[in-house]
N, C-alpha and C positions, 0 to 999 in steps of 0.2 A: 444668445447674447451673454456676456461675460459680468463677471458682478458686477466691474466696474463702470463698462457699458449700461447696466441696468441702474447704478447710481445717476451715472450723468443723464439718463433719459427722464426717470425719475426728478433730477432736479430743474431739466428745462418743462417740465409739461409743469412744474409750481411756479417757474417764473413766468408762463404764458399765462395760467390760470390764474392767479393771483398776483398782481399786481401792487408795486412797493405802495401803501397808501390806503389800500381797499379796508373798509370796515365794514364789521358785523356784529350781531347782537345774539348770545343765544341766553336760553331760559336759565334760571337757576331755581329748579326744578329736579327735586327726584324722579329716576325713571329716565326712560327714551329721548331721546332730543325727537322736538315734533315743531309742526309749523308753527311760526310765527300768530297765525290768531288762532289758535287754538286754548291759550291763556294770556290773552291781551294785559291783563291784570298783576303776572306774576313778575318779577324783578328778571333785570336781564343784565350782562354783563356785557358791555361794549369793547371789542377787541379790533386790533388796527394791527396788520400784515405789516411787517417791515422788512421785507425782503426773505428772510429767513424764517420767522416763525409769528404766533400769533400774540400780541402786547396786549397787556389791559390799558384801557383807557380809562374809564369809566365805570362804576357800578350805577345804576339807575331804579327806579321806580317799577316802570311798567313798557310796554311796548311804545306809546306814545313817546317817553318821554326819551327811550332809544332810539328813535327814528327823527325826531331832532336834533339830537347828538350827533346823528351820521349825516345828517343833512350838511350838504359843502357849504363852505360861506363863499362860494365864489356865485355871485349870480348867473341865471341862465341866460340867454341869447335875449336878445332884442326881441319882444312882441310884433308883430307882423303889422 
């Protein structure tokens, strides 16, 4: 495959994988990026995919309070 071909495969396997909109939270944290409860406690930085690349949104607290941040404000489906 040619470089160029390797850029454009390269850029559709991030637009399938990541999605304009998707957010995430990682540690701010010296050392390794590691799971999510591994330090529930430690501050995390909330980033939001915009097509291109990864935006700050938010610096936060703790996992908690990242996981409300990323929570949608659109409600879920109708209860059964």
């Amino acid at each position: 495959m040619s470089r160029t071909g390797d850029e454009q495969f390269g850029r559709r396997l991030l637009e399938r994988t990541y999605q304009p909109g998707r957010m995430r939270a990682i540690t701010l944290v010296p050392g390794p990026p590691r799971a999510a409860h591994r330090d529930p406690h430690a501050p995390r930085a909330v980033l939001r995919w915009d097509g291109e690349r990864w935006k700050l949104v938010a610096v936060v607290a703790d996992l908690a309070a990242a996981q409300a941040r990323m929570r949608s404000d659109h409600p879920g489906p109708e209860p059964w």
